[in-house]
C-alpha positions, 0 to 999 in steps of 0.5 A, a space after each residue: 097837378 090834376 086840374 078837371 076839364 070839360 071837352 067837347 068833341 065837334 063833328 062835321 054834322 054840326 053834332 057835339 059830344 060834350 063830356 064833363 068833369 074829366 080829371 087829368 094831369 096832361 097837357 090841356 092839348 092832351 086832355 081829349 084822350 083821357 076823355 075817350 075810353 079808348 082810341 084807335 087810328 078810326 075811331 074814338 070811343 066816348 063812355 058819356 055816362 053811366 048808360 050812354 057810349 058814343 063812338 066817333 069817327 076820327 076823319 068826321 071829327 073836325 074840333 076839339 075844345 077843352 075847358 078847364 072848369 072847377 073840380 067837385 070839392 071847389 063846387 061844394 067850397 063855393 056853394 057853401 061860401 055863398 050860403 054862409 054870405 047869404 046867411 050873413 047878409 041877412 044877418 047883418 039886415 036884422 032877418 
């Protein structure tokens, strides 16, 4: 079952390279490699969007946290449920 995450790649530094919305099938322990656009034994290479790779050394890269987060079409189902709440509290208020 595809589920989406988000993963965050921490560095020695204190830096983190956030990359959201990955969709995969993996284990949540495995989701950092469909993450990464390509991975070697030094290195990971991280496209975070349309304009911006970053690449990583794997020795400075010292955690990997991964969240399971809602995918684009849940988003869009609970905006809408909100608004048809909204719309209808303020029915129900006579507005």
């Amino acid at each position: 079952m595809v589920k989406y995450y988000d993963v965050t790649f921490h560095e020695l530094g204190g830096k983190a390279v956030i990359k959201r919305q990955i969709m995969s099938e993996r284990e949540p322990f495995e989701v950092w490699m469909d993450a990464c656009e390509s991975l070697t034994e030094k290195a990971l290479n991280i496209r975070v969007n349309e304009d911006t790779y970053v690449t990583l050394t794997r020795k400075f890269v010292v955690r990997i946290d991964v969240r399971i987060v809602d995918g684009p079409v849940d988003k869009k189902i609970k905006h809408r449920d909100e608004i048809i709440n909204v719309v209808n509290t303020l029915s129900n208020m006579g507005i």
